[in-house]
N, CA, C and O atoms as CSV, one atom per row, in Angstrom:
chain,resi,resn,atom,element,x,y,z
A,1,UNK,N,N,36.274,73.558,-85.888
A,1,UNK,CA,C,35.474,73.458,-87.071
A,1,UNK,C,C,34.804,74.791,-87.373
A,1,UNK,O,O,34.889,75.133,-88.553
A,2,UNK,N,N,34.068,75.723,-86.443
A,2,UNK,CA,C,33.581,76.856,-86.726
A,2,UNK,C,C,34.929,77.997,-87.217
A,2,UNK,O,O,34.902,78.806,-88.144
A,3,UNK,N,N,35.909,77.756,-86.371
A,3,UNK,CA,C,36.909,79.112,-86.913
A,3,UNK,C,C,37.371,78.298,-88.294
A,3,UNK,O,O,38.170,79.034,-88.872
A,4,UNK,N,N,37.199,77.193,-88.967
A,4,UNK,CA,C,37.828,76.462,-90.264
A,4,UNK,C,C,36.450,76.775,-91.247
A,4,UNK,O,O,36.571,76.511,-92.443
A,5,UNK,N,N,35.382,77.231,-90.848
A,5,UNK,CA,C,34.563,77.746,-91.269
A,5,UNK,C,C,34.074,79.066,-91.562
A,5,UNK,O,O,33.062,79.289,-92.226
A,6,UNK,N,N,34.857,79.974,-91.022
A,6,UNK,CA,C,34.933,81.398,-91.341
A,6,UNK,C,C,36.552,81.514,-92.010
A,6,UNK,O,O,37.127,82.600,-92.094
A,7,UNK,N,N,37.134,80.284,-92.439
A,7,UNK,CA,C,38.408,80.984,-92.965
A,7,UNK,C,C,37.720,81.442,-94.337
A,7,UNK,O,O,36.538,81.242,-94.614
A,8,UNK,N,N,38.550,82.017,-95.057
A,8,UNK,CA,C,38.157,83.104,-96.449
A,8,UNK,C,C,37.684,81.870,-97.237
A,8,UNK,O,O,36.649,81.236,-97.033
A,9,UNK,N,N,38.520,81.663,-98.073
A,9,UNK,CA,C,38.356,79.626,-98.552
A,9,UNK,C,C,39.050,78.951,-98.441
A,9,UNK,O,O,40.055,78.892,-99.150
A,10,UNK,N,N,38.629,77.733,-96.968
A,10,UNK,CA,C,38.691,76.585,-97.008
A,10,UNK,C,C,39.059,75.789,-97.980
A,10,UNK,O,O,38.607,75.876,-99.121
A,11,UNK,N,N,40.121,74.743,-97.514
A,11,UNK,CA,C,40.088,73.233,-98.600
A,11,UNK,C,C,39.784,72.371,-97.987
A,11,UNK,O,O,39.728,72.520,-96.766
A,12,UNK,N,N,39.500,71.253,-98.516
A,12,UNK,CA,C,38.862,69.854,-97.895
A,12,UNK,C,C,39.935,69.096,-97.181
A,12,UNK,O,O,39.753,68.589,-96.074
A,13,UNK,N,N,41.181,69.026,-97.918
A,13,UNK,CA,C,42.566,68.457,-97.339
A,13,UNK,C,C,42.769,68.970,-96.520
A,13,UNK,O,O,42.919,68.215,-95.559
A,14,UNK,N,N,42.963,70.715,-96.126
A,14,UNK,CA,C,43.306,71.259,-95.264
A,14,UNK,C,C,43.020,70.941,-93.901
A,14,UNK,O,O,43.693,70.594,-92.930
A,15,UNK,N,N,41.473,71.227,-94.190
A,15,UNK,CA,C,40.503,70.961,-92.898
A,15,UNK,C,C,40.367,69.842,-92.560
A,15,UNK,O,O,40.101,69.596,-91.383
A,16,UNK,N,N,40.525,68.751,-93.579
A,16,UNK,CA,C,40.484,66.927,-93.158
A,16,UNK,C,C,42.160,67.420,-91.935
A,16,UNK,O,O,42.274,67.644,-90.730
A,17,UNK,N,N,42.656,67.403,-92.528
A,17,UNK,CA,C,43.844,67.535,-91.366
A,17,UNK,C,C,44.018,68.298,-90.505
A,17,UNK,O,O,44.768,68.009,-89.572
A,18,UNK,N,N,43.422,69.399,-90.568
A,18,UNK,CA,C,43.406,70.276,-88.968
A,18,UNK,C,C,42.528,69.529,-88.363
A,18,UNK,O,O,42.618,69.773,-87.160
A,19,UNK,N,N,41.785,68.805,-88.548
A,19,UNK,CA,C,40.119,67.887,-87.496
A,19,UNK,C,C,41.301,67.010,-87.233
A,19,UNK,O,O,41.619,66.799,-86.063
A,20,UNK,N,N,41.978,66.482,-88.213
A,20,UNK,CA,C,42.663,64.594,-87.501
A,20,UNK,C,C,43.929,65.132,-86.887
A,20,UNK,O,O,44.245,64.595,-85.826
A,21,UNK,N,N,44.513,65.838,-87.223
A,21,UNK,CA,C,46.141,66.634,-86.151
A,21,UNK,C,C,45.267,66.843,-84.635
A,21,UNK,O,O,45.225,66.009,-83.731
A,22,UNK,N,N,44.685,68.015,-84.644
A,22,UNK,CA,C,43.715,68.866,-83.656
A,22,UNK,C,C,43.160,67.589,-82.848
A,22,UNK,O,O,43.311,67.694,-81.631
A,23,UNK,N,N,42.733,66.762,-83.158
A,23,UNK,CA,C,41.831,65.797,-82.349
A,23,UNK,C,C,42.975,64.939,-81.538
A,23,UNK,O,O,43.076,64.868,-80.313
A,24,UNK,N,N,44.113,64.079,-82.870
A,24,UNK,CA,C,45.475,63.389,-82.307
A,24,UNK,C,C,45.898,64.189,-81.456
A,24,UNK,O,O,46.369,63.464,-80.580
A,25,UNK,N,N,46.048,65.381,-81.116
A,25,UNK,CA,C,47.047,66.583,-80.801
A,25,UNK,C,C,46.573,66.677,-79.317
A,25,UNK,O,O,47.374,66.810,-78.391
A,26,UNK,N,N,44.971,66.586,-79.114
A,26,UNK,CA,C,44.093,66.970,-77.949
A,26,UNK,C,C,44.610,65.422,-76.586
A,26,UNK,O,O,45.074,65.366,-75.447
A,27,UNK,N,N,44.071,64.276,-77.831
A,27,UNK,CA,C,44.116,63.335,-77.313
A,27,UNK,C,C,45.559,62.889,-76.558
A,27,UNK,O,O,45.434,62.455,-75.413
A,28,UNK,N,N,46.825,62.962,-77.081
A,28,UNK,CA,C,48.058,62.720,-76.815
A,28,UNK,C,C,48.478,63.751,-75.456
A,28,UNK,O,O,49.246,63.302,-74.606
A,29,UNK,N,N,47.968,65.024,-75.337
A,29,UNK,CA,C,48.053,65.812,-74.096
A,29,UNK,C,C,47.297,65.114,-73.156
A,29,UNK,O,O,47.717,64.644,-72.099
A,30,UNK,N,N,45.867,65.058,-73.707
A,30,UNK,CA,C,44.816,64.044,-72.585
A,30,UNK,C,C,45.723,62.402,-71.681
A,30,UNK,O,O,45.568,61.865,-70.584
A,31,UNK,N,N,46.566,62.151,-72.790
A,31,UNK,CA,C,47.135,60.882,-72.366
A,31,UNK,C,C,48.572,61.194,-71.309
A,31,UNK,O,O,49.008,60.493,-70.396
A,32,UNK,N,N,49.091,62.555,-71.855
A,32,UNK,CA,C,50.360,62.937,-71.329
A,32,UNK,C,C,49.821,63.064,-69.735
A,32,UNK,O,O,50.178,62.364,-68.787
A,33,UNK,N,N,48.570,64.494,-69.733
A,33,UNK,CA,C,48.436,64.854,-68.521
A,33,UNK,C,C,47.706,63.406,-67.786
A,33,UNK,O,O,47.843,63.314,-66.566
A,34,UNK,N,N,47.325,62.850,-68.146
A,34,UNK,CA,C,46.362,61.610,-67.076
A,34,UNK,C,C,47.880,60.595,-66.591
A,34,UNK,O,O,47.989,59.965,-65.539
A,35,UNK,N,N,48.625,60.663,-67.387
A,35,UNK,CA,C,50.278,60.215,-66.824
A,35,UNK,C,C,50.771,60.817,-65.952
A,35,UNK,O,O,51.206,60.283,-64.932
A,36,UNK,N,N,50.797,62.064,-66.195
A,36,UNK,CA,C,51.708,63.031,-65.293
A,36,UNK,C,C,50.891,62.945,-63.548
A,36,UNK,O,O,51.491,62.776,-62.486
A,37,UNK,N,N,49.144,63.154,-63.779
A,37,UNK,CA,C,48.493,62.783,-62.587
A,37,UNK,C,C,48.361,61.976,-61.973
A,37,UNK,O,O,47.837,61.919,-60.860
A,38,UNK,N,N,48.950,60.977,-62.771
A,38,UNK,CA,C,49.055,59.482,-62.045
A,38,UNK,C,C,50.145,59.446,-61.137
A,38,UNK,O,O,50.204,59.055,-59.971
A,39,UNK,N,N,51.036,59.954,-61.933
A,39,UNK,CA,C,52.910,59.714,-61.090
A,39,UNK,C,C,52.501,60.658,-59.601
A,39,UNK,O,O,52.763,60.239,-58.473
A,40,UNK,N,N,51.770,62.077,-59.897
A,40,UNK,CA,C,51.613,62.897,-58.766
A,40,UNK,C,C,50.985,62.340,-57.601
A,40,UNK,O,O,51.450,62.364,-56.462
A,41,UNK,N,N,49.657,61.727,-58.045
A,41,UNK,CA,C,48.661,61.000,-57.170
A,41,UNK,C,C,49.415,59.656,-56.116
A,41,UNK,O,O,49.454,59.545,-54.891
A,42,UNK,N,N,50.082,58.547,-57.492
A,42,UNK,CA,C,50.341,57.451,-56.827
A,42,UNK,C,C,51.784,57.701,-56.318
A,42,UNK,O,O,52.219,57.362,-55.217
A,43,UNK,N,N,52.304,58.205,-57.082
A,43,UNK,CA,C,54.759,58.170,-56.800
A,43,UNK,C,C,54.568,57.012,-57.628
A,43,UNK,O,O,54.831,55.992,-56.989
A,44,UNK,N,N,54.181,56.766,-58.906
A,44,UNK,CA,C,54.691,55.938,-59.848
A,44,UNK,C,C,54.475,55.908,-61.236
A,44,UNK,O,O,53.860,56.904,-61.616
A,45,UNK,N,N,54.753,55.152,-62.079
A,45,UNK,CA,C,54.415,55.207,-63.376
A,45,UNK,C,C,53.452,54.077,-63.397
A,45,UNK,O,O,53.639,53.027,-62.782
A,46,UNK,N,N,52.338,54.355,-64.186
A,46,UNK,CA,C,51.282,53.976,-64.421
A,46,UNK,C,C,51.317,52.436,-64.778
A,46,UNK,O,O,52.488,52.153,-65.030
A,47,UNK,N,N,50.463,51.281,-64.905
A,47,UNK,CA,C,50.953,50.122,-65.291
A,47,UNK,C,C,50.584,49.666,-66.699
A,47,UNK,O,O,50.403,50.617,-67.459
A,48,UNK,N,N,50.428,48.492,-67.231
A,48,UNK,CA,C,50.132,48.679,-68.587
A,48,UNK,C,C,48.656,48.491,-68.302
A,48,UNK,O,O,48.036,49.100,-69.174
A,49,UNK,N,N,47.748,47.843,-67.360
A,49,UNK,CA,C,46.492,48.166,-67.274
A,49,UNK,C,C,45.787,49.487,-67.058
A,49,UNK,O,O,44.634,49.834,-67.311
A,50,UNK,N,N,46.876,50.162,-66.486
A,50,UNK,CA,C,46.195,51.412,-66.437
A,50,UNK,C,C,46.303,52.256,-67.048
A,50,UNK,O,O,45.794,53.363,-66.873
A,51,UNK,N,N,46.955,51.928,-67.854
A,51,UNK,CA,C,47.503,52.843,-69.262
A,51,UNK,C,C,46.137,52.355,-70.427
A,51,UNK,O,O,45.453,53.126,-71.100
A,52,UNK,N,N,46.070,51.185,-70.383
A,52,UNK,CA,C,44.637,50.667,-71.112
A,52,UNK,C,C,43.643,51.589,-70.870
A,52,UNK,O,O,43.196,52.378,-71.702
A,53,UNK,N,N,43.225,51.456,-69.460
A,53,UNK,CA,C,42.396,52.096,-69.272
A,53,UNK,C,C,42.513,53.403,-69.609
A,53,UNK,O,O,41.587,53.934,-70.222
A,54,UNK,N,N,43.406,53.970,-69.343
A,54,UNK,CA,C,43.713,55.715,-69.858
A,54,UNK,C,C,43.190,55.646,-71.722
A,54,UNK,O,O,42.292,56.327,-72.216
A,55,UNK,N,N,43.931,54.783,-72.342
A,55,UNK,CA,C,44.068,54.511,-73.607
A,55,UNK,C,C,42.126,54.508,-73.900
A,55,UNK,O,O,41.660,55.223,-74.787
A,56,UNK,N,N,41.281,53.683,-73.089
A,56,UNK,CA,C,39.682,53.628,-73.379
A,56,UNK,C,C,39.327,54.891,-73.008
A,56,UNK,O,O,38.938,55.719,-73.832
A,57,UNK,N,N,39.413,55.086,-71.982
A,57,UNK,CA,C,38.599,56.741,-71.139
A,57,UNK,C,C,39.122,57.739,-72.588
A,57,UNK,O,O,38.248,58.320,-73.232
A,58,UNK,N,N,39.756,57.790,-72.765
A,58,UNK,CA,C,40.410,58.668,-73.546
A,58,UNK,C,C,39.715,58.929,-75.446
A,58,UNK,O,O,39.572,59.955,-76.110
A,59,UNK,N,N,39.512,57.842,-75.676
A,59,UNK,CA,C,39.321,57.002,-76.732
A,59,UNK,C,C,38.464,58.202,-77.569
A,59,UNK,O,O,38.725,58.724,-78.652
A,60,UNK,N,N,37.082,58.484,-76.425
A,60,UNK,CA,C,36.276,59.324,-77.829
A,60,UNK,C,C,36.768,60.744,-77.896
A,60,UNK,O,O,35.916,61.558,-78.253
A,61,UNK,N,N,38.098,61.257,-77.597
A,61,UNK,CA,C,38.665,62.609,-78.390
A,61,UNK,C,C,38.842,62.246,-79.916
A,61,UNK,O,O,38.475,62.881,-80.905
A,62,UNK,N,N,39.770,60.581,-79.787
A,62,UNK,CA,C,39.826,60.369,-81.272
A,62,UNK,C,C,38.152,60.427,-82.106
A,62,UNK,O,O,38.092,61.239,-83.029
A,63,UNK,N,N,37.264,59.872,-81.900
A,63,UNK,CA,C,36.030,59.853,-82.091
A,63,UNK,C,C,35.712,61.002,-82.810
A,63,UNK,O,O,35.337,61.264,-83.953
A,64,UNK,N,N,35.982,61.620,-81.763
A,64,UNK,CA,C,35.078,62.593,-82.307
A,64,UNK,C,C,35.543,63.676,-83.816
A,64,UNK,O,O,34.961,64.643,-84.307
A,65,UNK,N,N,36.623,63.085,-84.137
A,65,UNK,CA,C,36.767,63.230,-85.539
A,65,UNK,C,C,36.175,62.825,-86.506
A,65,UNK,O,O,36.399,63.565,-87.464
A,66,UNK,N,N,35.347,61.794,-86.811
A,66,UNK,CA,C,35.311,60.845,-87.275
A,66,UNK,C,C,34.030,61.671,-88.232
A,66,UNK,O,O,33.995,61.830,-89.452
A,67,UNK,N,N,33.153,62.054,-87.309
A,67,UNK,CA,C,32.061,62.950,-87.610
A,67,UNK,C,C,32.145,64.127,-88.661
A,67,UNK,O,O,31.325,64.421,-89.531
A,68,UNK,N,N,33.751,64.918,-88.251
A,68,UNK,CA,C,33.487,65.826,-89.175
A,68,UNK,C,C,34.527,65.420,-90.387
A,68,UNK,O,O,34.455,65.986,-91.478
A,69,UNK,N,N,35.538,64.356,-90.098
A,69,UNK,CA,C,35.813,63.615,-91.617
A,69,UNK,C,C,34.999,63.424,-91.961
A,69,UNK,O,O,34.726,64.357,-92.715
A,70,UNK,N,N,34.219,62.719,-91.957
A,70,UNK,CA,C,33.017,62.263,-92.773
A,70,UNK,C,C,32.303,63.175,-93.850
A,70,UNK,O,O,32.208,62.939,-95.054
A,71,UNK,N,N,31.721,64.497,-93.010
A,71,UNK,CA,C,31.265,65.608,-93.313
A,71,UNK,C,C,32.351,66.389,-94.444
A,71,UNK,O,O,31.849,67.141,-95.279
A,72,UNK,N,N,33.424,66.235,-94.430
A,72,UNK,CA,C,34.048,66.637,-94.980
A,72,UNK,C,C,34.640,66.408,-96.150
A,72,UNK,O,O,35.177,67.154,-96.969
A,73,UNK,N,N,34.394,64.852,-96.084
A,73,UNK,CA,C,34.764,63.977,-97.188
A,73,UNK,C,C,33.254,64.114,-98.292
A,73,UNK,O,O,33.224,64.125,-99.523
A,74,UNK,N,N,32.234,64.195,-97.412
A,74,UNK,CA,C,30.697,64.263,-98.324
A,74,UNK,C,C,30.894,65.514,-99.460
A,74,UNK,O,O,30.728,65.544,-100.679
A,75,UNK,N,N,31.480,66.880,-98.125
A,75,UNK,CA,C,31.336,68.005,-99.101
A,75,UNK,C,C,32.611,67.778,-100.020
A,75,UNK,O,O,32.348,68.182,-101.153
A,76,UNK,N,N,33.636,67.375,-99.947
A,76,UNK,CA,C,34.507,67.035,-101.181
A,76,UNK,C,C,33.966,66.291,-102.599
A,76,UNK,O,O,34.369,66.316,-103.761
A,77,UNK,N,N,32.631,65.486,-101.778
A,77,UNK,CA,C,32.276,64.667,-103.275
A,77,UNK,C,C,30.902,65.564,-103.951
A,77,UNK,O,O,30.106,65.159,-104.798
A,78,UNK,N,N,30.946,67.135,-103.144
A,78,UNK,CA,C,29.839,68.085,-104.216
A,78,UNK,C,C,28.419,68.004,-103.448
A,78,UNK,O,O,27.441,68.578,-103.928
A,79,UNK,N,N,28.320,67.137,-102.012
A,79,UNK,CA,C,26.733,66.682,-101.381
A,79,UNK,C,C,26.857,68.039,-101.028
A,79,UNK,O,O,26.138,68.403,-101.959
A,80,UNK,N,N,27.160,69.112,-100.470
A,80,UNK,CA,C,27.329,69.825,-100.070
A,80,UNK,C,C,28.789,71.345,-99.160
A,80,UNK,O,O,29.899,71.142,-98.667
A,81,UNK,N,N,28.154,72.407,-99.304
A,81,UNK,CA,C,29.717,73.058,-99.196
A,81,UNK,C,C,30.715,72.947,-98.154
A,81,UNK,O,O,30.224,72.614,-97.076
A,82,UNK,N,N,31.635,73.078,-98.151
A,82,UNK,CA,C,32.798,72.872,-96.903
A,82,UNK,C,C,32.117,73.554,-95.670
A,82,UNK,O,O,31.966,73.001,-94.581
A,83,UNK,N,N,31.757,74.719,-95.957
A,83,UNK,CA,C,32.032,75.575,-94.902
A,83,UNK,C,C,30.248,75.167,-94.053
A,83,UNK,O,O,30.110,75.438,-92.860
A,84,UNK,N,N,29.329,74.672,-94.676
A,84,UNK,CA,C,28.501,74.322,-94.208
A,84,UNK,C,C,28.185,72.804,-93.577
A,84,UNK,O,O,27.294,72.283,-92.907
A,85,UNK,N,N,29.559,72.373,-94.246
A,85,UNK,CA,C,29.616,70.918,-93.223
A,85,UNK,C,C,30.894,70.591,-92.451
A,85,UNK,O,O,31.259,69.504,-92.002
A,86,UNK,N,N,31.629,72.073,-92.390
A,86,UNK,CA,C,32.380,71.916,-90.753
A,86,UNK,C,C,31.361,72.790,-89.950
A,86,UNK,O,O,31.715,72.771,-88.771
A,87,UNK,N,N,30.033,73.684,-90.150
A,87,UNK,CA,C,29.404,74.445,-89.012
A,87,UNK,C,C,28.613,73.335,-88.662
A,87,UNK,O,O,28.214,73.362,-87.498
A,88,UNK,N,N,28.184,72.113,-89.515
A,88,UNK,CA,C,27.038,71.077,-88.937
A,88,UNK,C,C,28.013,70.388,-88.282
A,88,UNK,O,O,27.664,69.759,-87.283
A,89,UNK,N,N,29.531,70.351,-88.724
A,89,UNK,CA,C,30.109,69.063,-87.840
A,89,UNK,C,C,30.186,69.696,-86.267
A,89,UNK,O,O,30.233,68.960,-85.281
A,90,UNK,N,N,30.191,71.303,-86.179
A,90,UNK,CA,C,30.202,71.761,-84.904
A,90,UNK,C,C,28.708,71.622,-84.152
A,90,UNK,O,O,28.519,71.675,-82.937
A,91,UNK,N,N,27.683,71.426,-85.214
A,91,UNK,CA,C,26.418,71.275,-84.579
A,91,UNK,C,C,26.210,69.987,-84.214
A,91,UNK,O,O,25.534,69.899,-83.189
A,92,UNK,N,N,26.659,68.628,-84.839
A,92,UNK,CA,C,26.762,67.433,-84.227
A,92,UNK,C,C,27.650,66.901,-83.073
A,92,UNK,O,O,27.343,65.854,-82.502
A,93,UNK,N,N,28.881,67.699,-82.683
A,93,UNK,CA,C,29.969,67.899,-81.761
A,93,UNK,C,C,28.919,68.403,-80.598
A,93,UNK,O,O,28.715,67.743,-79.579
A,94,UNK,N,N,28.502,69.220,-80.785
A,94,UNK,CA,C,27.456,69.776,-79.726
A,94,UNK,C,C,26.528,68.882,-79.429
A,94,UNK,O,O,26.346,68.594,-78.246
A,95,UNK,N,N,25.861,68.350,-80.326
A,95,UNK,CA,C,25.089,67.502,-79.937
A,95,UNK,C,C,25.239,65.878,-79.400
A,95,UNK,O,O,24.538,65.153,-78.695
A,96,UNK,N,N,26.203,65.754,-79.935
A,96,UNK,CA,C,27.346,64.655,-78.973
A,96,UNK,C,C,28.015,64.387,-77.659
A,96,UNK,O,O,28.340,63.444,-76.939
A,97,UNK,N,N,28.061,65.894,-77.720
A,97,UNK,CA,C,28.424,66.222,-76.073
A,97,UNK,C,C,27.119,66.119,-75.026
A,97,UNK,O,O,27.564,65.883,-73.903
A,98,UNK,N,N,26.109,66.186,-75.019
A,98,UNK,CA,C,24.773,66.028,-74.939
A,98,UNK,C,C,24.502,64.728,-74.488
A,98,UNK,O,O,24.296,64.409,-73.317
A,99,UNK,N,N,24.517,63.565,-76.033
A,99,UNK,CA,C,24.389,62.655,-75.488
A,99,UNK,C,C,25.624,61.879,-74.390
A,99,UNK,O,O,25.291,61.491,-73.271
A,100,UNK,N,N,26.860,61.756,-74.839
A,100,UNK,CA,C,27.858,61.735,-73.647
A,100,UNK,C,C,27.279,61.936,-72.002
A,100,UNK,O,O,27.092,61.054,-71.163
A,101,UNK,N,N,27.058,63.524,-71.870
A,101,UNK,CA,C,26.764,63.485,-70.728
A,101,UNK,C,C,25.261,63.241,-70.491
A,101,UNK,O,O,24.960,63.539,-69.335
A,102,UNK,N,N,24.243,62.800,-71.210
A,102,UNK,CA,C,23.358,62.091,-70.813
A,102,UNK,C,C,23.330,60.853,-70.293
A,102,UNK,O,O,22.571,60.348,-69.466
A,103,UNK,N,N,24.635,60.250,-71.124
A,103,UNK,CA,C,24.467,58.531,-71.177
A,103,UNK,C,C,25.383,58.470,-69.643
A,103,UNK,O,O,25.338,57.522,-68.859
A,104,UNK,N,N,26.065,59.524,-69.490
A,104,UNK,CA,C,26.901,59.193,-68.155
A,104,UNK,C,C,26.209,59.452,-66.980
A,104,UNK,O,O,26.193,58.852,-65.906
A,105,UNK,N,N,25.436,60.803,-67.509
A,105,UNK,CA,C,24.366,60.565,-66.186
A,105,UNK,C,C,23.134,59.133,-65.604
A,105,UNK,O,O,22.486,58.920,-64.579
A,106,UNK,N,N,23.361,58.304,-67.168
A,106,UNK,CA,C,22.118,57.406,-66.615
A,106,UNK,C,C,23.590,56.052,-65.715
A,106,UNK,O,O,23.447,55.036,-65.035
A,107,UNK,N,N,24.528,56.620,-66.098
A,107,UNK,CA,C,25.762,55.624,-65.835
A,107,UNK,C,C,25.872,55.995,-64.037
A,107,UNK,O,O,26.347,55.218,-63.209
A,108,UNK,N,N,25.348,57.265,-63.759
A,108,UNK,CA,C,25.422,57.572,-62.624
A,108,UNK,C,C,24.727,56.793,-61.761
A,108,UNK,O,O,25.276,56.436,-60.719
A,109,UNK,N,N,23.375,56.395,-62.065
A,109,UNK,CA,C,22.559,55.989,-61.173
A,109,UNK,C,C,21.710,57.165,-60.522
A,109,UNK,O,O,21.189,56.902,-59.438
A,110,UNK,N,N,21.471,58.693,-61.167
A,110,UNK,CA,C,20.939,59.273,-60.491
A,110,UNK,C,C,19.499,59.746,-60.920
A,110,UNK,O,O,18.950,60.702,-60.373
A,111,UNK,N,N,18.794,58.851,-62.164
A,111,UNK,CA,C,17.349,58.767,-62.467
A,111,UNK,C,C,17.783,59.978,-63.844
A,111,UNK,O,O,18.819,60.637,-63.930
A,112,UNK,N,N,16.459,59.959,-64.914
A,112,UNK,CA,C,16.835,60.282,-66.386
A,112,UNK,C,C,16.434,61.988,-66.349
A,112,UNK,O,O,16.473,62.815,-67.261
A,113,UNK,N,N,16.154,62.091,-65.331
A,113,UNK,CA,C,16.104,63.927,-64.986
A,113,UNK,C,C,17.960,64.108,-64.700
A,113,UNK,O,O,18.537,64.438,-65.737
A,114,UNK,N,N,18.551,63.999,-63.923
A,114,UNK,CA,C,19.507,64.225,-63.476
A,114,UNK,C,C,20.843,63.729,-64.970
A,114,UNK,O,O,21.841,64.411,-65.201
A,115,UNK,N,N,20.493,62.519,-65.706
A,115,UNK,CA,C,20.811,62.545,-66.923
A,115,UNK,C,C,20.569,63.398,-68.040
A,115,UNK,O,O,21.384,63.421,-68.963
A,116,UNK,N,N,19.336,64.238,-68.064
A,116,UNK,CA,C,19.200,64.799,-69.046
A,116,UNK,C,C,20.137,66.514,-68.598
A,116,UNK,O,O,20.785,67.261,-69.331
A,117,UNK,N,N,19.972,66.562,-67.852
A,117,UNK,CA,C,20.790,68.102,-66.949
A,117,UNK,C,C,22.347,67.761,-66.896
A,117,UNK,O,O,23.265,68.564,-67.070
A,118,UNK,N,N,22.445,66.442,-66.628
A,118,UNK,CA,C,24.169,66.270,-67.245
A,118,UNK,C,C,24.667,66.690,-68.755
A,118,UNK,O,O,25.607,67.438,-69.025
A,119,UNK,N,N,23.799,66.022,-69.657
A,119,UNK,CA,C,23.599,66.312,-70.617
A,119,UNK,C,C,23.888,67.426,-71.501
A,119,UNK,O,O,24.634,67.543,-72.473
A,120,UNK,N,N,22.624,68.680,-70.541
A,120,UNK,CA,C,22.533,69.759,-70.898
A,120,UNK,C,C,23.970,70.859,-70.185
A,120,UNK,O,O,24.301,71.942,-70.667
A,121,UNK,N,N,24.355,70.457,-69.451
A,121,UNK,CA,C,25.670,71.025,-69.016
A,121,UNK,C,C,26.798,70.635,-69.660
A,121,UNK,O,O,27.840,71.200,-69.327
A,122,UNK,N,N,26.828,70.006,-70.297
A,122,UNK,CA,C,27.668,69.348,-71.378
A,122,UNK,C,C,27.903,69.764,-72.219
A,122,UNK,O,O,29.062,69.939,-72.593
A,123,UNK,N,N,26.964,70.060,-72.796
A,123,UNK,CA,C,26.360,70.483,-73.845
A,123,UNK,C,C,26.729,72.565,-74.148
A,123,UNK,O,O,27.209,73.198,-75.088
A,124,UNK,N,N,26.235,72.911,-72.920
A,124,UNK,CA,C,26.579,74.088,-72.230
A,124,UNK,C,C,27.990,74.767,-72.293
A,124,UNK,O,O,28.339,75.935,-72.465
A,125,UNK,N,N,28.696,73.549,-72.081
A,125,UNK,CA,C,30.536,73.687,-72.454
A,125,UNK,C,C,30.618,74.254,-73.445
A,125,UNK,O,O,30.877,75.447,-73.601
A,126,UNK,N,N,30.327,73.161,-74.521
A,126,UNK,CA,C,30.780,73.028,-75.584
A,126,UNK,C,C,30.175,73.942,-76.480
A,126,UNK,O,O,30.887,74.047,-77.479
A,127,UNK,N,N,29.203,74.618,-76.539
A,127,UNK,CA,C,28.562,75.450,-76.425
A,127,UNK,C,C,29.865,76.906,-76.162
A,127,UNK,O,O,30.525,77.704,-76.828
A,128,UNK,N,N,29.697,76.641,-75.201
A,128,UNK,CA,C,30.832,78.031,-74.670
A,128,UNK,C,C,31.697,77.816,-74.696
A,128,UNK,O,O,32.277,78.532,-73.879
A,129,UNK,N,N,32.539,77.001,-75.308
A,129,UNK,CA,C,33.686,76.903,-76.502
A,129,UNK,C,C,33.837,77.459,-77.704
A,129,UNK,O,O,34.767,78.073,-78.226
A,130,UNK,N,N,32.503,77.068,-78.150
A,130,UNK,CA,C,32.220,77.716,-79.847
A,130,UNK,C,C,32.245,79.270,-79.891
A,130,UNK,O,O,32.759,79.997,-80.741
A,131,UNK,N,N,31.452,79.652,-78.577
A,131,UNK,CA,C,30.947,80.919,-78.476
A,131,UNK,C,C,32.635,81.510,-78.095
A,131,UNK,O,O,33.323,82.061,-78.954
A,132,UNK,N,N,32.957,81.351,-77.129
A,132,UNK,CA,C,34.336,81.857,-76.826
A,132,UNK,C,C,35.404,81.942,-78.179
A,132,UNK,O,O,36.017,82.999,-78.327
A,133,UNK,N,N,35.621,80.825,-79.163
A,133,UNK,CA,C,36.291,80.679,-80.035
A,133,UNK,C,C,35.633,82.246,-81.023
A,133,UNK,O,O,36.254,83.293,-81.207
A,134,UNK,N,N,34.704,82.018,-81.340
A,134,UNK,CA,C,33.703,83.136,-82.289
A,134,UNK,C,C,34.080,84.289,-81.382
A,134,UNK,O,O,35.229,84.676,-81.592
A,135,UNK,N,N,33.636,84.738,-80.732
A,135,UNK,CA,C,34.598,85.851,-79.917
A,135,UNK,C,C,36.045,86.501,-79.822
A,135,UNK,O,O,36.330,87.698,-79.782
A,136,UNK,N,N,36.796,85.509,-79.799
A,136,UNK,CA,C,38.133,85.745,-80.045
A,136,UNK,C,C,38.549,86.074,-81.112
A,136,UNK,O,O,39.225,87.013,-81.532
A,137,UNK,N,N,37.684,84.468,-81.884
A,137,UNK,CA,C,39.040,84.876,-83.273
A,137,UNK,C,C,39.573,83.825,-83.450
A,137,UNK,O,O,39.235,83.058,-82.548
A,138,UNK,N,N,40.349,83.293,-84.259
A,138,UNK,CA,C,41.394,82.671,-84.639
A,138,UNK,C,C,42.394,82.246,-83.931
A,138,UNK,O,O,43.329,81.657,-84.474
């Protein structure tokens, strides 16, 4: 969303479909490799329950599209410009990642300090994703 935000000018179609390809695209590797680790781990192919389960664990890559369609569809109807609501959809992505690893830390059992520092390492990533991407380039 940030490098679809420094392109020269953006379209709304464009970028609606680099977020929903990019996200499908992430997710379908996520599903390939958690297959491939399965066969390595167990010597087998996965079952259809555990393919479910792969299919849930997996679930909020699709998600997390959803956020900057949205955003994207708003600035198509004039609420505001493209390029300022794929940098908020990267500021809500960030801030998503946050709660994620907050809510997993309270999933931990290790008290709402140790949740909020999951959180913030999470957060930290994704974070140094954006920053790494802005660095590079394209």
């Amino acid at each position: 969303m940030v490098a679809l935000s420094e392109t020269a000018h953006p379209e709304h179609l464009e970028s609606a479909l680099t977020v929903a390809v990019t996200a499908l695209g992430v997710w379908l590797a996520t599903l390939v490799a958690d297959e491939q680790a399965h066969r390595a781990l167990t010597g087998r192919g996965a079952t259809l329950r555990e393919v479910r389960a792969a299919l849930y664990v997996s679930s909020p890559l699709l998600l997390s599209a959803v956020g900057p369609l949205v955003l994207i569809g708003v600035s198509a109807l004039g609420v505001l410009e493209l390029q300022a609501a794929l940098l908020l959809s990267a500021a809500v992505a960030a801030a998503t990642l946050f709660v994620w690893g907050w809510r997993t830390g309270l999933r931990m059992g290790n008290g709402p300090l140790s949740a909020v520092v999951s959180g913030l390492v999470d957060t930290l990533i994704g974070v140094s994703v954006i920053a790494v991407k802005l660095l590079v380039g394209h």
